[in-house]
Residue, then its C-alpha position, 0 to 999 in steps of 0.5 A: x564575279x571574283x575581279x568585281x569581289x577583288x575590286x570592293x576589297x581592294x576599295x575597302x583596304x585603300x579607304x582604310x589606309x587613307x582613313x587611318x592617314x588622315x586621322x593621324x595627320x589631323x590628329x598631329x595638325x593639331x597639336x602642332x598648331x595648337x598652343x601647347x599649355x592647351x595639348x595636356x600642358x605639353x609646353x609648360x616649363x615643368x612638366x609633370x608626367x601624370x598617367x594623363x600626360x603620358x597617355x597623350x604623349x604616346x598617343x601624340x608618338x603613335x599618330x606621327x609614327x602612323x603619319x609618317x611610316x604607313x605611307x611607305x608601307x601601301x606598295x607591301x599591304x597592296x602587294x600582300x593583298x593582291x597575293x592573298x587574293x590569288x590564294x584564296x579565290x572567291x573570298x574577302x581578304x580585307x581581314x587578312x590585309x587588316x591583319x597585316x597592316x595592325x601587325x605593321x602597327x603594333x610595331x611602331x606602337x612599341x617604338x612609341x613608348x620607347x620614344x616616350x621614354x627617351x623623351x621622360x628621360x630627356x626631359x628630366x634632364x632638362x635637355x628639351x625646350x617646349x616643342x620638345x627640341x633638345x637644348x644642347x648642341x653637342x647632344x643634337x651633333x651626337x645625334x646627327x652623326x649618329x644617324x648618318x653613320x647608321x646609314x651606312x652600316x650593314x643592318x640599315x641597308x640589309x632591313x632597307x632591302x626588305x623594306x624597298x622589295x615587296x616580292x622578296x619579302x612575300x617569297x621568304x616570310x608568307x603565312x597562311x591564315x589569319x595568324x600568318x597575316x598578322x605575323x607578317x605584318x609584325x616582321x615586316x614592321x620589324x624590317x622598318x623599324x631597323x631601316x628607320x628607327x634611327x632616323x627618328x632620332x632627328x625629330x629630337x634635333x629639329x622639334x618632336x612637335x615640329x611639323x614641317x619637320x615631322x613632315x621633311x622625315x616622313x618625305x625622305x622614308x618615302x623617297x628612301x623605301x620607293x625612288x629608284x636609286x633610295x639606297x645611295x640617297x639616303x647613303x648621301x644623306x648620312x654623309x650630310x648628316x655627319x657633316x652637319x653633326x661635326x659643325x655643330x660640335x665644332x661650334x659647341x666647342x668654340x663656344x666653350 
């Protein structure tokens, strides 16, 4: 009885993931195939950041953030769900995995609206095109070093840790209750949040509304959070990166 009630559950929470996926890729499919002018006006040349425009434009945010890093987080909510079932044996733990995986959320939902606001900032200052690339190379070349140094530093590899060790994280951060779920949820988000949200960086580099782009990003977390040797790929690629920022800046400064 209890393995059949573990089996809905588990059903339930995996539906749930592949729902929300799903309907934040379709979401992002669309507006990156869709005319801009037809997206809120998000391609026009002057763009006037109305109530209405913002609220797309977060919405847009969130969806790839969901898109791209909810992915990498299914082995930690299956794992926190298959430990909170042997906590509490003969009930549901839907809820408290859906707790979890909203807390997770909330996370990258702040992140959002601190991308939308580098993005009005950038915006105003006339460094972004249309599909939200930023029009000055030196600026891209900051960015790309930028991220390929952070690669390295301590604080991403230490939250990369945490993000590639569901156990660990069970054994040193477990709540009880729905509260606790919830809680664990937010500081796992946390964890992925100083693992990547440099990384997010680049989406300014290569095209906010580029989604062979959105996509190569979403890839290399995957690759960096779950692949065996994760941690010296992405050491790798911040050494590309760097190397990629200097040429630019090489060739901004032939230029001038």
């Amino acid at each position: 009885m209890l393995a059949g009630l573990h089996r809905h559950d588990r059903a339930i929470i995996v539906a749930l993931l592949l729902g929300a996926m799903a309907i934040s890729l379709a979401y992002l499919l669309i507006g990156t195939e869709t005319p801009m002018p037809e997206m809120a006006g998000m391609a026009m040349p002057a763009r006037s950041w109305t109530p209405g425009y913002l609220a797309v434009t977060l919405a847009m945010w969130l969806a790839m953030m969901t898109a791209m890093m909810l992915p990498s987080a299914v082995p930690m909510l299956l794992f926190y769900d298959s430990i909170a079932q042997k906590r509490r044996a003969g009930s549901t733990t839907v809820g408290l995995t859906t707790l979890f995986g909203l807390g997770y959320l909330v996370v990258w939902l702040g992140f959002s609206i601190g991308a939308v606001a580098l993005q009005f900032a950038l915006d105003k200052a006339a460094l972004l095109s249309p599909a939200m690339r930023t029009t000055n190379i030196a600026l891209a070349g900051a960015m790309l070093i930028a991220v390929g140094v952070y690669q390295w530093t301590p604080l991403k590899q230490t939250c990369l840790r945490k993000c590639r060790s569901p156990l660990d994280f069970v054994l040193t951060q477990w709540r009880s209750g729905n509260g606790g779920a919830f809680h664990m949820g937010l500081r796992h988000g946390m964890f992925c949040l100083g693992c990547c949200w440099m990384l997010m960086l680049l989406l300014f580099v290569g095209g906010v509304m580029n989604f062979a782009w959105i996509a190569g990003i979403a890839l290399f977390v995957l690759i960096e959070k779950l692949a065996p040797a994760g941690h010296w790929i992405g050491r790798a690629a911040g050494v590309v990166l760097i190397v990629w920022g200097i040429a630019l800046l090489a060739s901004f400064a032939a230029v001038d």
